[in-house]
N, C-alpha and C positions, 0 to 999 in steps of 0.2 A: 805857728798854727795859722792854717787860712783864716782872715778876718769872716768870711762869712759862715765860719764855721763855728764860732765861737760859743755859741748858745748847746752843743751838742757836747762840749766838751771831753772833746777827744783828746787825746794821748796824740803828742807829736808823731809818733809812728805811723799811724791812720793817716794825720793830718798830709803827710808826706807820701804816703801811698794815694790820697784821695789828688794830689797834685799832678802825680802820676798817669793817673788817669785822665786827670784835663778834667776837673771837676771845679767848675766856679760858682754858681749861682747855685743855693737847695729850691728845689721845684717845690709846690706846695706841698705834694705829699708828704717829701722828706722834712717838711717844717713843723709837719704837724704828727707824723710816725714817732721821729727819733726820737724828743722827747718823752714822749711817752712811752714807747720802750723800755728807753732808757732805767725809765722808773719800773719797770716787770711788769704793766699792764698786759691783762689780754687785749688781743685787739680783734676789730672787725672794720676790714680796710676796704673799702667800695674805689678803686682806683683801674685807671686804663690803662694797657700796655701803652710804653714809652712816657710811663707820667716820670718815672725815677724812683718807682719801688722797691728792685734789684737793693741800692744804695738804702733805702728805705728800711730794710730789714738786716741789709748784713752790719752797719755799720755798727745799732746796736748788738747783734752778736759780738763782733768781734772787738770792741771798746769792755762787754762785761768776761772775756775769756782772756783779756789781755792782763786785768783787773784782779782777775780772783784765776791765777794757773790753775791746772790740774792734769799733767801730765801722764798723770799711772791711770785715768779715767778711761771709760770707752766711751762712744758717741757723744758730743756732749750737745750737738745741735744736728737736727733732720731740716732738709728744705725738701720737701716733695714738690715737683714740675710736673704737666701735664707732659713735654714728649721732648725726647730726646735734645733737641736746639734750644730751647729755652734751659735744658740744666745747664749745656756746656754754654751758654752765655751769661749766665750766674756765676759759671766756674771762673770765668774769665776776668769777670768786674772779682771777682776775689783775690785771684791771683795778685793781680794789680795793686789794691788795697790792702793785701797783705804784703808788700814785698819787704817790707823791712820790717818784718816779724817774725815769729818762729811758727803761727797759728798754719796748721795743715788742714787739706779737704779732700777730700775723696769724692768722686763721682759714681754713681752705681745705673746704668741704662741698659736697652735692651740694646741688642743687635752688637755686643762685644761681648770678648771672650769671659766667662762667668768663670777661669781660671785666676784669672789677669786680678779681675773684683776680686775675689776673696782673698787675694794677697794683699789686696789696699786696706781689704776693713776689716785685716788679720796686724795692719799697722795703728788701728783703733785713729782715726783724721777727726781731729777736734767738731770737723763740721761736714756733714754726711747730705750732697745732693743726688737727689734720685728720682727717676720715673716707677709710678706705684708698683706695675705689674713686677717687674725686675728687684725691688727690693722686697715685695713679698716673698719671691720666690728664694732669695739669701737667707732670711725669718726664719720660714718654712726648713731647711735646710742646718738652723743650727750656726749658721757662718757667721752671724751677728747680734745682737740685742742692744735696747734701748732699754734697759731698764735703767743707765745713768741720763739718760737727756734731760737736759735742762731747757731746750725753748724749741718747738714746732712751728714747720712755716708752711703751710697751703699756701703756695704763690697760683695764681690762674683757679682758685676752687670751681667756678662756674664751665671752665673748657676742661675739669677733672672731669666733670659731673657728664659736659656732653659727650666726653670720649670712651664713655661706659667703665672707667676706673671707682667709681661708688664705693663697689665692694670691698673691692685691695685697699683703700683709702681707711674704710670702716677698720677694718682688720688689722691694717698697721697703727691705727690710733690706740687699738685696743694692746697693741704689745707695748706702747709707750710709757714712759714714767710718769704717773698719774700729778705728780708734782709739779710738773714743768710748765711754763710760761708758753702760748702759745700766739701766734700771727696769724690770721684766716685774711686773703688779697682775693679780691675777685672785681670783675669788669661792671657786676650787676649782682644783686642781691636777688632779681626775678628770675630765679631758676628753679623748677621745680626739682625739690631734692634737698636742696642747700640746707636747707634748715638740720635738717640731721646731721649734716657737717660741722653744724654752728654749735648745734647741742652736745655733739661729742667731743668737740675741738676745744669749746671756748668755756671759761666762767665767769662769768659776771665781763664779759669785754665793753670795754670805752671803741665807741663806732667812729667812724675819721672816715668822710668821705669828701675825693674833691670832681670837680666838673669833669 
């Protein structure tokens, strides 16, 4: 296992996928996320693009599904993105980190065939990244449900908020497994809105903010 990984206490498998990736140093966020995670805290994360939150959120997913299988399950984890290049650059740090696993992910965006998606999330992918509008519309339709998830991740909640996703956001919380461990990431906490995010997103979350 990477030495400076040691404290996150990953599974060799991780550890080997995070090498893969050319992953050395955890940036603050991830010193201060994973752990806690780790343990099923909510969170409410005040972090900037490019701090290393991507890593920040998936590593605890994929260290607790590697842990506890469940492969006759559907969905077991949702990442909502605010717009198309940010899911498939999540998809990507996943791949990677997953390569010496069996953990699957499915991507669901706008502007691809809505054929194509429903054959992926008719293959139920351990871990479900998506832009709001587009996976309400799957909801909507019958082609999926979240009633097993176990951990929600708002990455960017404050560019959800200004890209006028509000509502799909509201309405996808509300199909969710009311049980489930949840991540709220945003750039800034000053957004008018957020707070409703917070409220319907979060319970009782431990706050983790870095510079």
């Amino acid at each position: 296992m990477n030495t400076n990984c040691t404290d996150f206490d990953l599974p060799e498998a991780l550890s080997r996928g995070l090498d893969k990736l050319g992953f050395s140093e955890p940036t603050p966020v991830q010193r201060l996320v994973i752990p806690l995670a780790n343990r099923g805290s909510d969170l409410l994360v005040t972090a900037a693009t490019g701090s290393g939150k991507t890593i920040a959120f998936l590593l605890p997913i994929m260290r607790r599904f590697l842990a506890q299988p469940a492969p006759r399950k559907g969905i077991r984890a949702l990442i909502l993105a605010p717009t198309r290049e940010l899911a498939y650059q999540i998809q990507e740090h996943f791949l990677q980190i997953a390569s010496f696993t069996r953990l699957t992910a499915g991507v669901i965006v706008g502007g691809v065939s809505a054929s194509h998606q429903v054959a992926s999330l008719r293959r139920n992918p351990d871990i479900l990244i998506a832009t709001p509008g587009r996976l309400l519309d799957h909801l909507e339709r019958g082609a999926t449900d979240l009633g097993d998830l176990e951990v929600l991740v708002l990455d960017e909640a404050d560019r959800m908020l200004d890209m006028g996703f509000a509502p799909d956001v509201m309405e996808i919380i509300q199909c969710c497994n009311p049980e489930r461990q949840s991540l709220l990431f945003s750039a800034t906490l000053r957004r008018s809105g957020l707070q409703s995010f917070i409220d319907a997103t979060l319970r009782e979350p431990q706050q983790v903010q870095t510079d």
